[in-house]
N, CA, C and O of each residue as an XYZ file, in Angstrom:
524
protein
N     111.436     69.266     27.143
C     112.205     69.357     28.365
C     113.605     69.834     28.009
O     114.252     69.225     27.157
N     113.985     70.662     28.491
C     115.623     71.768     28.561
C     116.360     70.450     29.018
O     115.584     69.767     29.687
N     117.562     69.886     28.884
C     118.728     69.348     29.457
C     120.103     69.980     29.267
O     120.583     70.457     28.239
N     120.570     69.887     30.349
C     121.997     71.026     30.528
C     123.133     69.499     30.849
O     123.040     68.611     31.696
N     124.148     69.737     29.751
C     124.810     68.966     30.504
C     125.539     68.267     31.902
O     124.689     68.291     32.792
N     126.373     67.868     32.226
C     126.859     67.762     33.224
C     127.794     68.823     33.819
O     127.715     69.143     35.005
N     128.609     69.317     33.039
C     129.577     70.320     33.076
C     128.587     72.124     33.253
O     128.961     73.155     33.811
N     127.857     71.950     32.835
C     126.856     72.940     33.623
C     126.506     72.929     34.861
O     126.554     73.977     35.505
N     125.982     71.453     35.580
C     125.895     71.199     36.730
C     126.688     71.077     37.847
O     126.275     71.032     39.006
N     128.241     71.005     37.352
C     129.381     70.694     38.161
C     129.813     72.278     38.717
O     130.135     72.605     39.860
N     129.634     73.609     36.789
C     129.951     74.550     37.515
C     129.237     75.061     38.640
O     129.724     75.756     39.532
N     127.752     74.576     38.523
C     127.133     75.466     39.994
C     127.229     74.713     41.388
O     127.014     75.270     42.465
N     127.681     72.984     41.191
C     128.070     72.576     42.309
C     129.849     73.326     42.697
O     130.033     73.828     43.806
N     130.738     73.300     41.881
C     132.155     74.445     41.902
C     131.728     75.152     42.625
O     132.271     75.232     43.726
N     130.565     75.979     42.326
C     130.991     77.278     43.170
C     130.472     77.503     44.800
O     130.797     78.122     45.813
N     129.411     76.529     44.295
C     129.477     75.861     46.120
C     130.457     75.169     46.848
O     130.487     75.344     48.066
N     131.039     74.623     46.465
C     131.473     73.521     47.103
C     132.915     73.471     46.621
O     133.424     72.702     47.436
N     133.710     73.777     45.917
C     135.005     73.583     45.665
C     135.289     73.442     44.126
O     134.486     73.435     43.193
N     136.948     73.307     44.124
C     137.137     72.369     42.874
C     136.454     70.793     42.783
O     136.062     70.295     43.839
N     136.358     70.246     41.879
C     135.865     69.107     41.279
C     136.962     67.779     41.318
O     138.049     67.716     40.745
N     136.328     66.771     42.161
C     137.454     65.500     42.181
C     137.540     64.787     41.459
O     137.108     64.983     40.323
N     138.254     63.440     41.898
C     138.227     62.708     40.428
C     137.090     62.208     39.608
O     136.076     62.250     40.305
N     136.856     61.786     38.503
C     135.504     61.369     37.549
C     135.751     60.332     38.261
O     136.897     60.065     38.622
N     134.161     59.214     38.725
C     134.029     58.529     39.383
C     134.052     57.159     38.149
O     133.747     57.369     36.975
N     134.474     55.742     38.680
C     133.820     54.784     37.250
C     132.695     55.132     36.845
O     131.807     55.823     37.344
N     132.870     54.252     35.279
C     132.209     54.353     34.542
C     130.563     54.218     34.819
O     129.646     54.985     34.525
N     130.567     52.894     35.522
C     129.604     52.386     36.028
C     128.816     53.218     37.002
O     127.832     52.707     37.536
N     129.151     54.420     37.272
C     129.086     55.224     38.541
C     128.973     56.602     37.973
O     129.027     57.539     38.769
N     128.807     56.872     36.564
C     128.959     58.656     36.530
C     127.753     59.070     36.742
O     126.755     58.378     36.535
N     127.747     59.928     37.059
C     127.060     61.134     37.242
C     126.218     61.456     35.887
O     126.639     61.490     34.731
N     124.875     61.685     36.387
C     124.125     62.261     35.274
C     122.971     63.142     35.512
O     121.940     62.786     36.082
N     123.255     64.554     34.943
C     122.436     65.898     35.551
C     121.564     66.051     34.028
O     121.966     65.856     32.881
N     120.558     66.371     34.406
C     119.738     66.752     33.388
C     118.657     68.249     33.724
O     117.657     68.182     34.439
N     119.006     69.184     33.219
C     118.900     70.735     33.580
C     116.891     70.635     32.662
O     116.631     70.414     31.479
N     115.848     70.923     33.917
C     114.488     71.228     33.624
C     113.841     72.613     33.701
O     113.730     73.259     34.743
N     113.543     72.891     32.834
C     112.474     74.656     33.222
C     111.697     74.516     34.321
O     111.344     75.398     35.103
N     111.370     72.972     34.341
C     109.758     73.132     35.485
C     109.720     71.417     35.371
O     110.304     70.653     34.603
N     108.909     71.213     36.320
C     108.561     69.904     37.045
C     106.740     70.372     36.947
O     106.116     71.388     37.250
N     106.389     69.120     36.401
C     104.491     69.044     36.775
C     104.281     67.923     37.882
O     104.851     66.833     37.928
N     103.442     68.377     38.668
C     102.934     67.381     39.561
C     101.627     67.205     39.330
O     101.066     67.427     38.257
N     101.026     66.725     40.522
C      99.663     66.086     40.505
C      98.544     67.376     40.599
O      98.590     68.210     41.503
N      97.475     67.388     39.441
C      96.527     68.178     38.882
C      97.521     69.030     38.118
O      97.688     70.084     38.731
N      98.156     68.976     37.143
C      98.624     69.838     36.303
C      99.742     71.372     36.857
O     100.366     72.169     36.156
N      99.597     71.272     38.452
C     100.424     72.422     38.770
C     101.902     72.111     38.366
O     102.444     71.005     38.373
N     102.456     73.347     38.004
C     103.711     73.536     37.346
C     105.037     74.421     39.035
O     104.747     75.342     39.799
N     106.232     73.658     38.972
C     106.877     74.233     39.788
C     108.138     74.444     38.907
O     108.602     73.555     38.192
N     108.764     75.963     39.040
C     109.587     76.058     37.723
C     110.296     77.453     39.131
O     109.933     77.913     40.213
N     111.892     77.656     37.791
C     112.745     78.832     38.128
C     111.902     80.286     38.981
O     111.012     80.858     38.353
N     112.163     80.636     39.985
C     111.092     81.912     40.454
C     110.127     82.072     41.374
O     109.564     83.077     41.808
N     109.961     80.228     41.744
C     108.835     79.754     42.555
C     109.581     80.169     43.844
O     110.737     80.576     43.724
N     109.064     80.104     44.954
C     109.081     80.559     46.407
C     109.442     78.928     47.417
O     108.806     78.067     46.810
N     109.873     78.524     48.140
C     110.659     77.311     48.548
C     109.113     76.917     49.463
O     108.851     75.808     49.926
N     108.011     78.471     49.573
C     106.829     77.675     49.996
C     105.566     76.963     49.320
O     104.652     76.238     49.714
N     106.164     77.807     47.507
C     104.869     76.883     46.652
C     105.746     75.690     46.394
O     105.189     74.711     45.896
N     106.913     75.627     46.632
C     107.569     74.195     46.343
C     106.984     72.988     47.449
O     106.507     71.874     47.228
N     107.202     73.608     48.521
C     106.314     73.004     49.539
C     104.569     72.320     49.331
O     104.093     71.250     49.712
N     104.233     72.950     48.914
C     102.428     73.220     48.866
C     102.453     72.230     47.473
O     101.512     71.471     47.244
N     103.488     72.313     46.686
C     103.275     70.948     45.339
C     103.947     69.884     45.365
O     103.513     68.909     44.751
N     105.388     69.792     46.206
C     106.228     68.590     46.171
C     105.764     68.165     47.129
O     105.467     66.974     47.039
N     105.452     68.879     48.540
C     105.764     68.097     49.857
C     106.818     68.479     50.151
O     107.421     69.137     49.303
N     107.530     68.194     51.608
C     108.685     68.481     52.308
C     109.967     67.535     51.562
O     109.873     66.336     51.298
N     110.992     68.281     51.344
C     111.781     67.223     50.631
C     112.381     66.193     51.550
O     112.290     66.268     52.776
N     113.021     65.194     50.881
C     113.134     63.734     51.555
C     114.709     63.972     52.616
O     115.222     63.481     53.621
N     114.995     65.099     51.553
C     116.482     65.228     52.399
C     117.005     67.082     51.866
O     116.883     67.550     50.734
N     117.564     67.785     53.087
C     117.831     69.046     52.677
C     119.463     68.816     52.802
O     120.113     68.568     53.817
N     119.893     68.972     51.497
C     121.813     68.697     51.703
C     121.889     70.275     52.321
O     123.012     70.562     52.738
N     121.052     71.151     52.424
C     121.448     72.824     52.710
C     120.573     73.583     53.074
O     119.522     72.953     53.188
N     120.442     74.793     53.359
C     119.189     75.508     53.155
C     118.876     75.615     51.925
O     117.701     75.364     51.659
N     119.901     76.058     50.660
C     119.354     76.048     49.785
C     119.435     74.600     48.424
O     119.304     74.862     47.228
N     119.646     73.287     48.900
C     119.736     72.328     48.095
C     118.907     71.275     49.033
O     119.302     70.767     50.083
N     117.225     71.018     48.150
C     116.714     70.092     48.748
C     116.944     68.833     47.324
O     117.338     68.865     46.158
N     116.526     68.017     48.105
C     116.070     66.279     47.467
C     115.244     65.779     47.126
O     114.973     64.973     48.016
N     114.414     65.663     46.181
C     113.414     64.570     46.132
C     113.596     63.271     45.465
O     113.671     63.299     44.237
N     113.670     62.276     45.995
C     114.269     60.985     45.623
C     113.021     60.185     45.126
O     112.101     59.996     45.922
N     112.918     59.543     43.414
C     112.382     58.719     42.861
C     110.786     59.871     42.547
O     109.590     59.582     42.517
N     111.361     60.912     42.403
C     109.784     61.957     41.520
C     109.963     61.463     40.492
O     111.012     61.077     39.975
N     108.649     61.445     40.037
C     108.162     61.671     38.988
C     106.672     62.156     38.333
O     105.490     61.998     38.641
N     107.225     62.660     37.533
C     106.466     63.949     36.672
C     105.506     63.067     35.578
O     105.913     62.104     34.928
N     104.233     63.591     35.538
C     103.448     63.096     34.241
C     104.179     63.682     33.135
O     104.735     62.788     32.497
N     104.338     64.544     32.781
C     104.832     64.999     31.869
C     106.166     64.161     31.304
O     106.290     63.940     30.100
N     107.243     63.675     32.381
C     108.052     63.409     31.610
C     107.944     61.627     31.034
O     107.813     60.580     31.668
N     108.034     61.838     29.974
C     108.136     60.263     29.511
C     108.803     59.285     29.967
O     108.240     58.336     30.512
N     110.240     59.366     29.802
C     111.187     58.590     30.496
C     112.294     59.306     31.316
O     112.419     60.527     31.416
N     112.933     58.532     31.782
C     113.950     59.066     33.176
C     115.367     58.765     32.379
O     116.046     57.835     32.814
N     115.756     59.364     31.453
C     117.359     59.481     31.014
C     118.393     58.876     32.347
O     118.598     59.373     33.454
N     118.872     57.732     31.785
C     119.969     57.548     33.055
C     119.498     57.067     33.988
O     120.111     56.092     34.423
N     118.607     57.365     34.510
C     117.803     56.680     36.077
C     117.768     57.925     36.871
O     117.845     57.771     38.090
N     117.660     59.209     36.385
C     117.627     60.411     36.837
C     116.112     60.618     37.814
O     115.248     61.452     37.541
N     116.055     59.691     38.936
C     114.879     59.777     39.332
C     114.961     60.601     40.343
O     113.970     60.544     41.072
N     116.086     61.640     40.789
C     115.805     62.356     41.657
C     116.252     63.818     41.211
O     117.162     64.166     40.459
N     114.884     64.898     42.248
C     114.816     65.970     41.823
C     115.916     66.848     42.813
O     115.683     66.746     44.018
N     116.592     67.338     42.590
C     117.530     68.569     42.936
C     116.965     69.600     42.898
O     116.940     70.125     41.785
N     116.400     70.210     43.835
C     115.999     71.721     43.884
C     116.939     72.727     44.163
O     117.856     72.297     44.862
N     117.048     74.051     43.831
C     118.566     74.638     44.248
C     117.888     75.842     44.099
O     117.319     76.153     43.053
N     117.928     76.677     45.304
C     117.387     77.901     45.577
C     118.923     78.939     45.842
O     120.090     78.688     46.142
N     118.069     80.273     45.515
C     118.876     81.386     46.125
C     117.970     82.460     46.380
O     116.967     82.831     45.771
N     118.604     82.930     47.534
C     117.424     84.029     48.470
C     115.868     83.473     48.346
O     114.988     84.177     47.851
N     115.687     82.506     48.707
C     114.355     81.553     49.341
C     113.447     81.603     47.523
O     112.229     81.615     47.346
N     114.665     81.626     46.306
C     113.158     81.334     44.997
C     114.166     80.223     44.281
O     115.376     80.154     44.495
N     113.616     79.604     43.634
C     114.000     78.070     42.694
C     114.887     78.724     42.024
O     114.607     79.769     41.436
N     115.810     78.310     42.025
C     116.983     78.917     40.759
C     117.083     77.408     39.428
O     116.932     77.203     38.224
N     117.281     77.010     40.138
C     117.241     75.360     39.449
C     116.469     74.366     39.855
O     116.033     74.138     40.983
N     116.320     73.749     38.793
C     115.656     72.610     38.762
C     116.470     71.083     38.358
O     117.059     70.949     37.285
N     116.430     70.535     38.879
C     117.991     69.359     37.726
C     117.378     67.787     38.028
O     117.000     67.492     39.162
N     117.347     67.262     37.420
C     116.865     65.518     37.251
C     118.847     65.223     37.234
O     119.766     65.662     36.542
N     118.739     64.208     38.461
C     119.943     63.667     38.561
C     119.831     61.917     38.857
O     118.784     61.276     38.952
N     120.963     61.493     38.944
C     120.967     60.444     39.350
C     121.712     59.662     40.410
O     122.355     60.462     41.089
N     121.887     58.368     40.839
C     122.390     58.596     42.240
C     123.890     58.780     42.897
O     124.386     59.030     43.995
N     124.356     58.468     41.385
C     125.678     58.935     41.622
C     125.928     60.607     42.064
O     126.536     61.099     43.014
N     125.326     61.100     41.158
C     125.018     62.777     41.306
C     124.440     63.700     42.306
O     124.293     64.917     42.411
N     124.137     62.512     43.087
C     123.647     62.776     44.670
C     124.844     62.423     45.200
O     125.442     63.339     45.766
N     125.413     61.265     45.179
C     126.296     61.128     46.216
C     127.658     62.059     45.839
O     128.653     62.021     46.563
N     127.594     62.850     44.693
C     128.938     63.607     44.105
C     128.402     64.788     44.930
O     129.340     65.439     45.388
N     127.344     65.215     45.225
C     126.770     66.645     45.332
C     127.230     66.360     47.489
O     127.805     67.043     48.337
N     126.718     65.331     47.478
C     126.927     65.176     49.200
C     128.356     64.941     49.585
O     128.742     65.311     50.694
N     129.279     64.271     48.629
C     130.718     64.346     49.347
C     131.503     65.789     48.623
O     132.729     65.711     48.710
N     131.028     66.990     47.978
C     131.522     67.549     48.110
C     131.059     69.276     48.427
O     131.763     70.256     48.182
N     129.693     69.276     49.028
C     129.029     70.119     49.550
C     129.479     69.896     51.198
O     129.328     68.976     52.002
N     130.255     71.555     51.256
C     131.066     71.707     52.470
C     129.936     72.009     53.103
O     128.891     72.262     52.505
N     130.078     72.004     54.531
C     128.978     72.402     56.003
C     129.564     73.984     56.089
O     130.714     74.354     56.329
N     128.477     74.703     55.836
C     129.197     76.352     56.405
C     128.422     76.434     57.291
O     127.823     75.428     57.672
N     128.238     77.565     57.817
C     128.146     77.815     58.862
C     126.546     78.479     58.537
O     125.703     78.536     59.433
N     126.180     79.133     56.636
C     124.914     79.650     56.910
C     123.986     78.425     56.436
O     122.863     78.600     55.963
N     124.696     76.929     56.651
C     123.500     76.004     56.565
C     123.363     75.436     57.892
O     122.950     74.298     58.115
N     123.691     76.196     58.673
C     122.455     75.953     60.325
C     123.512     74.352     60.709
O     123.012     73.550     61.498
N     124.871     74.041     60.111
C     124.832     72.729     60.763
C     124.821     71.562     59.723
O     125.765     70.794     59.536
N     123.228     71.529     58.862
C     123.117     70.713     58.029
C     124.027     69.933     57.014
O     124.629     70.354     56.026
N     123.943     68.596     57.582
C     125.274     67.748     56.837
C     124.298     66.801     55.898
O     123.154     66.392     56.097
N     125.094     66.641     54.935
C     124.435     65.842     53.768
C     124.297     64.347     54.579
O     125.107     63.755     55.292
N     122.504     63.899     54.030
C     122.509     62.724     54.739
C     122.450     61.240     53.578
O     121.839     61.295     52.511
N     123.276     59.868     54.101
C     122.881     59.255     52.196
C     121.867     58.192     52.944
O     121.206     57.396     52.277
């Protein structure tokens, strides 16, 4: 399994969403872990390139869309992966022009960093981050 630090993950939340606020406590950081691909149930593989409708057809509808292109899946898990680094039990999907750009195992601080600073524009239909 690929892991990208945090500072990888912050720049592609940056360029959505702004400069970067303060580091949250200790007890509270943030933890991104950067995946090639996610396995689900019968061995199908969902990775960088996929279409937001085979994401559909293997995850299910995600639990929460912070965007059009940033869905949620809260508490996945993958056969493949052994353990959950951090408590990284939720999946971050992050598309551009409707294909998977990313994949990221986060945790819940890293949700709630991604929702207070993912602005509402105008080409996400409205959609406000929900916790």
């Amino acid at each position: 399994m690929k892991t990208a630090a945090l500072p990888g993950f912050v720049a592609l939340l940056a360029a959505l969403a702004g400069p970067l606020a303060a580091i949250p406590a200790i007890n509270s950081t943030p933890a991104v872990y950067r995946v090639s691909a996610v396995a689900v149930r019968g061995g199908t593989v969902v990775r960088a390139g996929d279409s937001a409708v085979t994401v559909v057809a293997h995850l299910g509808q995600p639990e929460q869309k912070m965007s059009r292109d940033i869905w949620i899946y809260r508490q996945f898990r993958s056969p493949e992966e052994r353990h959950y680094q951090r408590d990284c039990t939720t999946l971050v999907v992050t598309f551009r022009d409707g294909r998977v750009t990313y994949l990221d195992r986060v945790n819940d601080p890293a949700v709630r960093w991604l929702a207070a600073h993912l602005p509402t524009r105008p080409d996400t239909d409205g959609i406000v981050a929900q916790q």
